[in-house]
C-alpha positions as CSV (number, residue, x, y, z in Angstrom):
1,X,109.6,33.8,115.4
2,X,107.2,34.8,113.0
3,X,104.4,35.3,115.4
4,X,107.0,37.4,117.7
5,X,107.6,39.5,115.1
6,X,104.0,39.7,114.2
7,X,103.4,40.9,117.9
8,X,106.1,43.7,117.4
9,X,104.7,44.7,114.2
10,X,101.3,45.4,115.8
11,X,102.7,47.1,118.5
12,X,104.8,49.6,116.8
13,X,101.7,50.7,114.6
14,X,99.4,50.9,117.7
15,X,102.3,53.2,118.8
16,X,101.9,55.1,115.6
17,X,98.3,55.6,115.6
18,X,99.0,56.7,118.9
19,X,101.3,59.1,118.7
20,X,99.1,60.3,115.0
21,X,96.2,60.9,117.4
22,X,98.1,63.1,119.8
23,X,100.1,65.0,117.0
24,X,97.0,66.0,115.4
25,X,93.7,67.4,116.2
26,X,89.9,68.2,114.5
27,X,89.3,72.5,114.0
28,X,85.4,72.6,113.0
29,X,84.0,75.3,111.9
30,X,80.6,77.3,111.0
31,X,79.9,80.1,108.0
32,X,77.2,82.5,108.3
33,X,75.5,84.7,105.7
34,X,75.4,87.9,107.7
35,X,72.9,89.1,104.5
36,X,70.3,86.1,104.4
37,X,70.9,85.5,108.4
38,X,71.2,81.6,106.7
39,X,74.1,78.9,106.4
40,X,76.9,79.8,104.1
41,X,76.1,76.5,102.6
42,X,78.7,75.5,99.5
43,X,81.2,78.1,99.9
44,X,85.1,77.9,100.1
45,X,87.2,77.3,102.9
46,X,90.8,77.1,103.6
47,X,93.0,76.5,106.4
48,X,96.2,78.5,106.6
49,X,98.5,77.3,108.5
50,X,101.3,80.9,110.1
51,X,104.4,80.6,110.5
52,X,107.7,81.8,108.1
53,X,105.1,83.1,105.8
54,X,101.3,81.1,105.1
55,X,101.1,77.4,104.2
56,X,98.0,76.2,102.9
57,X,97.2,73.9,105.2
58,X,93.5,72.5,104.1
59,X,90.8,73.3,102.1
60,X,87.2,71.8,102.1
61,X,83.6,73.3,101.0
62,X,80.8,73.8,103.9
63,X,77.9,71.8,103.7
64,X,74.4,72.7,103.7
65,X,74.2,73.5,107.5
66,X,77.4,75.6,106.7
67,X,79.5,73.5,109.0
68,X,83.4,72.4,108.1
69,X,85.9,70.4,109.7
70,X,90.2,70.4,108.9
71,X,92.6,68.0,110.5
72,X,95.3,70.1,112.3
73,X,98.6,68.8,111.8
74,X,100.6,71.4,113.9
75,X,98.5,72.1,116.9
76,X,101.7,74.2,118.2
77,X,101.0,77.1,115.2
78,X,98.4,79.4,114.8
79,X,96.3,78.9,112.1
80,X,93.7,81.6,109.9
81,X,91.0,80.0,108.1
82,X,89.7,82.2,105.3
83,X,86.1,81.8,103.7
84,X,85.4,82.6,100.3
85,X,81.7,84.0,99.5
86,X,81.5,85.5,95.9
87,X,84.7,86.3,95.3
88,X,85.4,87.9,98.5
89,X,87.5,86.7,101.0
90,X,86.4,86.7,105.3
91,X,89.1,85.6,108.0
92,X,89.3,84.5,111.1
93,X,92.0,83.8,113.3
94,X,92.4,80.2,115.4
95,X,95.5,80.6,118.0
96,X,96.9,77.1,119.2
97,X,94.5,74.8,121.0
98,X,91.3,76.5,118.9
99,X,88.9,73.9,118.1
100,X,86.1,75.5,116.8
101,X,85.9,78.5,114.7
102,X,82.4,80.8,113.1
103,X,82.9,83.0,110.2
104,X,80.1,85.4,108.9
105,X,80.0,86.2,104.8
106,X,77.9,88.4,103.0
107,X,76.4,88.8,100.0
108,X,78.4,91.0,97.4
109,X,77.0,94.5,95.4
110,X,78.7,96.2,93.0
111,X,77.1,99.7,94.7
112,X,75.2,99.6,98.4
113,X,73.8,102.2,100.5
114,X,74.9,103.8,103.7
115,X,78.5,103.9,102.8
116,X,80.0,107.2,104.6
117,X,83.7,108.5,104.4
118,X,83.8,109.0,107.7
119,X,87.6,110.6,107.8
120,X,90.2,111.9,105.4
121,X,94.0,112.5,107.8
122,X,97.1,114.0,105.5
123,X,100.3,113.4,107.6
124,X,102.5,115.9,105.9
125,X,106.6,116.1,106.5
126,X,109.3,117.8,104.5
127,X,113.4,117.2,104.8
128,X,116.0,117.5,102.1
129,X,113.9,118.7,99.4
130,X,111.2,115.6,99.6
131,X,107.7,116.2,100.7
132,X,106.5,113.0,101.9
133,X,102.2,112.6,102.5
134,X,100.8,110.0,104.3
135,X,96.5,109.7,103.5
136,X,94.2,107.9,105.4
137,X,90.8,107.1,104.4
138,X,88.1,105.7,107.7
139,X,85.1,104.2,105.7
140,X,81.8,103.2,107.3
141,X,79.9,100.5,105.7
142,X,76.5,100.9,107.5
143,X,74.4,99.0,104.6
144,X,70.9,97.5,106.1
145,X,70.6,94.1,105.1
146,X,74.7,94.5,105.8
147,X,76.4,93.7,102.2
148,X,79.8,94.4,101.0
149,X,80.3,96.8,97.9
150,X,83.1,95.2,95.5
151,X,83.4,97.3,92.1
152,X,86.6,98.8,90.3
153,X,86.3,102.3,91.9
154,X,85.5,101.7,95.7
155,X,87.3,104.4,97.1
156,X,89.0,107.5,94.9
157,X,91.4,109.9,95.4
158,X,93.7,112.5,94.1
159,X,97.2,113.1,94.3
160,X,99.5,115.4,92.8
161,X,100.9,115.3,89.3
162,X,104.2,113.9,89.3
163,X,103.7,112.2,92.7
164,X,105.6,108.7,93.6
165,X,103.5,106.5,94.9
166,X,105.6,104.2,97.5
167,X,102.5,101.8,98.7
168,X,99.0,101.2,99.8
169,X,97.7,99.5,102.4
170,X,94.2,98.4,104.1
171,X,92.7,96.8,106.9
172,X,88.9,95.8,108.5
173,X,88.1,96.1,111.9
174,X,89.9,94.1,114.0
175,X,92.1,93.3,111.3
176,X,95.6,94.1,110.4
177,X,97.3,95.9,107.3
178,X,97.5,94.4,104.5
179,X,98.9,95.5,101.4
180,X,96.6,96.9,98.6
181,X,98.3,99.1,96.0
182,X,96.0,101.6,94.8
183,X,95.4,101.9,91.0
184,X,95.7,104.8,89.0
185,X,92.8,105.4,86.5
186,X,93.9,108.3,84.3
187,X,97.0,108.9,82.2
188,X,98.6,111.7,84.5
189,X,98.2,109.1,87.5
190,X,96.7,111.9,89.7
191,X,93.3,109.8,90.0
192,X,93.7,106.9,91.9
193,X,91.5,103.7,93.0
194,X,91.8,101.1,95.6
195,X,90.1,98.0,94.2
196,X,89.4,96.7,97.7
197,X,86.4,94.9,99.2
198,X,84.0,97.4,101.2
199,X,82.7,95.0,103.8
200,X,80.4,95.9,106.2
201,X,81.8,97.7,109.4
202,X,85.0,100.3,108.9
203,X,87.5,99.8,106.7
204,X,90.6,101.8,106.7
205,X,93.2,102.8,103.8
206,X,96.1,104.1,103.3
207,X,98.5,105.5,100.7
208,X,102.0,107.1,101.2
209,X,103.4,109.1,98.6
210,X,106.7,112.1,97.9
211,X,106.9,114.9,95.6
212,X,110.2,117.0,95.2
213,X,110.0,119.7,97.6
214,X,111.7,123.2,97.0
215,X,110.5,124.6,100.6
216,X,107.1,125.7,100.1
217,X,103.9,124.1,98.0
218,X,100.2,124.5,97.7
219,X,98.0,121.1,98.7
220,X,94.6,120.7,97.7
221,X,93.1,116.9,98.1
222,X,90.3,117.0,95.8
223,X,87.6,115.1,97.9
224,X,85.5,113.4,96.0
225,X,83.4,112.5,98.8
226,X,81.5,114.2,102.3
227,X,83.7,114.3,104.7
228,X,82.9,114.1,108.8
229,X,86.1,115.4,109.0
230,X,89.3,116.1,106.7
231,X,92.4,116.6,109.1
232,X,96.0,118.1,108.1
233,X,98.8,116.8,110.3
234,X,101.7,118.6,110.1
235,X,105.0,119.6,112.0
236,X,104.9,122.4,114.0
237,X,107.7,123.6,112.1
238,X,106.0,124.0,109.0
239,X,103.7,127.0,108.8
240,X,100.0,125.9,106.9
241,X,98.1,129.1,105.4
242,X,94.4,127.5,104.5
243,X,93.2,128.6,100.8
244,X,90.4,131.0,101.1
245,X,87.0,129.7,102.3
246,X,88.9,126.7,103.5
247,X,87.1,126.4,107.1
248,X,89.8,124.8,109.1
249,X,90.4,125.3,112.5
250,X,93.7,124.1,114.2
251,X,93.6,121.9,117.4
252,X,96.7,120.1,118.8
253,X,97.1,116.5,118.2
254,X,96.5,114.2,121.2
255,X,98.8,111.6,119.9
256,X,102.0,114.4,119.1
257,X,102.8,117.0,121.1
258,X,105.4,118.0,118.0
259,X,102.5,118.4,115.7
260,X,99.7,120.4,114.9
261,X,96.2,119.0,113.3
262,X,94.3,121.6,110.8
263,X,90.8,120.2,110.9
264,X,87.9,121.0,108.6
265,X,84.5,119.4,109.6
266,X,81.4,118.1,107.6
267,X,82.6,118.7,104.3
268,X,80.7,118.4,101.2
269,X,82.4,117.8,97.6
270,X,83.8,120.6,95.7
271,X,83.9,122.8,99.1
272,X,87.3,124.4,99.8
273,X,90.0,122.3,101.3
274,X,93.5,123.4,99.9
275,X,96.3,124.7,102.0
276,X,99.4,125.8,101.2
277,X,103.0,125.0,103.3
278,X,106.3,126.6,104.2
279,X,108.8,125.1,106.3
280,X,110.5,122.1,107.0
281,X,110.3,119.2,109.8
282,X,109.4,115.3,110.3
283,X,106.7,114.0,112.3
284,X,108.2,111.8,115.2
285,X,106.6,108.2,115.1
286,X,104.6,107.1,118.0
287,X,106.9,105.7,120.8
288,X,110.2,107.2,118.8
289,X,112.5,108.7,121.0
290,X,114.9,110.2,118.9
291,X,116.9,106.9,118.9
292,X,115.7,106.2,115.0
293,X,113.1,103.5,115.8
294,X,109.3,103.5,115.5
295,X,107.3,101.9,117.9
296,X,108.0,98.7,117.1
297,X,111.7,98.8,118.0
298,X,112.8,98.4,114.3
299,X,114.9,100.8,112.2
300,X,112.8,103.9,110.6
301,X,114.2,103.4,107.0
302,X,113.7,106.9,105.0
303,X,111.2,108.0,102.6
304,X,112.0,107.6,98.7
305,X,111.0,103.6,97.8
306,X,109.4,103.4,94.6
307,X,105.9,101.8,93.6
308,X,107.8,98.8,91.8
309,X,110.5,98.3,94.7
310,X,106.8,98.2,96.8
311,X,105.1,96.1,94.6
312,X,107.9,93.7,94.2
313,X,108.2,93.2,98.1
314,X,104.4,92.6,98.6
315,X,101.9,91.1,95.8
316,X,98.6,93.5,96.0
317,X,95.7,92.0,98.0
318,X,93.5,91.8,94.8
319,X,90.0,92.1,94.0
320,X,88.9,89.5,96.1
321,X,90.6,91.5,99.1
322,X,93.5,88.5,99.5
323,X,96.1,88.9,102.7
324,X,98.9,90.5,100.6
325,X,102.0,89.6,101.2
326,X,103.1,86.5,103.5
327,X,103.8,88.1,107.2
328,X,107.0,88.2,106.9
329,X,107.7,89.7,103.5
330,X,109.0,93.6,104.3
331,X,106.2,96.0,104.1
332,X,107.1,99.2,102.6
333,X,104.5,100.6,105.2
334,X,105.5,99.1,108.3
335,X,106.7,102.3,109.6
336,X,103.5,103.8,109.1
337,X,101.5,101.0,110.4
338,X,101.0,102.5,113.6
339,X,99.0,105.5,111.8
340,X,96.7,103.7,110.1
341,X,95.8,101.3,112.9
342,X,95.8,104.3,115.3
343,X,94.1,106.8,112.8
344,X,90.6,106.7,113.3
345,X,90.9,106.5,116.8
346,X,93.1,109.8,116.9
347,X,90.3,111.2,114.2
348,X,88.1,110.3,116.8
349,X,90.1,112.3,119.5
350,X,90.7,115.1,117.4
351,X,86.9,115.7,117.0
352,X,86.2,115.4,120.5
353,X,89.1,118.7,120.5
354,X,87.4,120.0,118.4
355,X,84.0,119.9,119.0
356,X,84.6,120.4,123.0
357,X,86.8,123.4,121.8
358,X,83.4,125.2,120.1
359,X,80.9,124.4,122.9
360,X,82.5,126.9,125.6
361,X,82.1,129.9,122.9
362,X,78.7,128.7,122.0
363,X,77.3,128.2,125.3
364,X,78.6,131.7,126.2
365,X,77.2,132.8,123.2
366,X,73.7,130.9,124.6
367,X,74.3,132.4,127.8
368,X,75.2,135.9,127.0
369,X,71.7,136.0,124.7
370,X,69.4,134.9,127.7
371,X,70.9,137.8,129.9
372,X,68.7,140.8,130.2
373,X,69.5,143.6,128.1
374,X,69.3,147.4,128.5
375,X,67.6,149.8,125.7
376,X,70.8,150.1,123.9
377,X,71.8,146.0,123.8
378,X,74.3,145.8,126.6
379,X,73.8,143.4,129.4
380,X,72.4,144.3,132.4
381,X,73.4,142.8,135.5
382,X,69.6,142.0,138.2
């Protein structure tokens, strides 16, 4: 009896190691230093498990070949392992049945070269007394060795006295949003910061904010940087008169056939940018069909959260350029999502308008200046 039970015993944890070995699998891993072009040797790494919300799920430290390895539990979820260089955080996503994973870091300066603001977009709509402004800033981190600027003041901007602020958000290439509340630095909270990590490659930003609206009101943005382009994205409903020596030139948006884009190119600071507005009219959202829904399917809920009701739904991203809020926390820009995901490819369209739009008049004006000319400057045909 007691060797029978013995047998069974043995048996049953075979079975268990068994079905352990099936239920669970190795993800490796390899961190970079995109800087030194070396192994991210000694730096941070954890596993995130995504699912309702993100459940740590491992963390370990690479060794001196940069090389990790986590025990998946869950093979069935997707995971996002996250590497921590300097304070700065680098992701990478591993769908079900990823084994292995790489991850590039870089090395962190409080100020690098070859940063360029490549694009400023105002989306502009007014209803029921409310003017509602949605900015988007397209940065280029082209630094050689690549590094990633972290400071207090990475990208600045002005807004409006008396302005309500109802969220922030950023994303990297081939990332996704993530919440980033800007931060204002003067008493009036018209100067604002977004304390988020510059890394290397384009990183996009975005702030939505409302100001009471009595029907008209005068816009002026303030850049504080050199612009590629600054583009004004309005209704068609609401009538834009540029501010003298503002050099805007309107093109229709690609994206809306409701709107029109005022766009001002190759700016420098302190040039001319204000506009003022008259009119009323909302921007439809890309896929909307009048049915109330963006293009995600879900309900458009209506301008007028505040920054606490924001900052309580989603924690900011931080210094260290965190994930923000779990994925399935509401998102107080999920509505505008679309935009800034879709912004600086429609930047990108608009300047191909716009720049196809001034080669037919100059290479008539090239032509018209190689014809042959009589004694008192009018052309003469051969």
């Amino acid at each position: 009896m007691r060797v029978q039970r013995l047998r069974v015993h043995l048996v049953l944890t075979v079975f268990f190691l068994i079905s352990s070995a099936f239920g669970a699998d190795s993800l490796t891993g390899t961190v970079k230093n995109g800087t030194t072009g070396k192994p991210g040797a000694g730096d941070e790494v954890v596993l995130l498990k995504l699912g309702q919300g993100m459940e740590e799920a491992g963390h370990t430290t690479t060794d001196a070949k940069g090389k990790f390895s986590f025990t998946v539990d869950d093979v069935e979820s997707p995971h996002l392992v996250r590497a921590i260089h300097e304070g700065v955080t680098y992701h990478r996503m591993a769908p079900p049945g990823t084994t292995s994973v790489e991850l590039e870091v870089y090395e962190v300066a409080k100020k690098v070269d070859d940063l360029t603001v490549v694009a400023d977009i105002m989306r502009v709509q007014a209803e029921k007394g409310a003017l509602e402004v949605v900015r988007m800033f397209a940065v280029q981190n082209s630094s050689k060795p690549p590094r990633t600027q972290m400071n207090e003041h990475n990208l600045e901007f002005f807004v409006p006295e008396g302005a309500q602020i109802l969220g922030g958000s950023a994303v990297t290439a081939g990332g996704q949003p993530v919440t980033s509340a800007p931060v204002p630095e003067d008493d009036k909270k018209s100067r604002y910061a977004f304390i988020f990590p510059l890394r290397p490659g384009l990183t996009q930003f975005q702030v939505a904010y409302q100001l009471p609206y009595a029907g008209h009101d005068n816009l002026d943005p303030k850049t504080l940087y050199p612009l590629h382009y600054f583009v004004a994205i309005l209704p068609k409903s609401i009538q834009f008169t540029a501010a003298p020596g503002a050099p805007f030139q309107s093109m229709n948006d690609p994206n809306h056939p409701d709107a029109i884009a005022q766009v001002a190119s190759n700016t420098k600071v302190g040039q001319p940018l204000a506009f003022t507005i008259s009119g009323e009219g909302i921007l439809q959202e890309r896929g909307e069909a009048g049915n109330g829904q963006g293009s995600s399917g879900e309900a458009v809920s209506p301008p007028g959260q505040s920054q606490s009701q924001a900052q309580a739904q989603g924690r900011d991203a931080g210094p260290g350029g965190g994930l923000g809020p779990p994925i399935d926390a509401p998102d107080p820009l999920q509505r505008y999502r679309w935009y800034i995901l879709g912004g600086f490819a429609a930047v990108l369209a608009i300047g191909a308008a716009f720049v196809a739009s001034r080669q037919p008049s100059a290479a008539r004006a090239a032509t018209r200046a190689r014809l042959p000319r009589g004694a008192d400057g009018s052309v003469t045909a051969d």
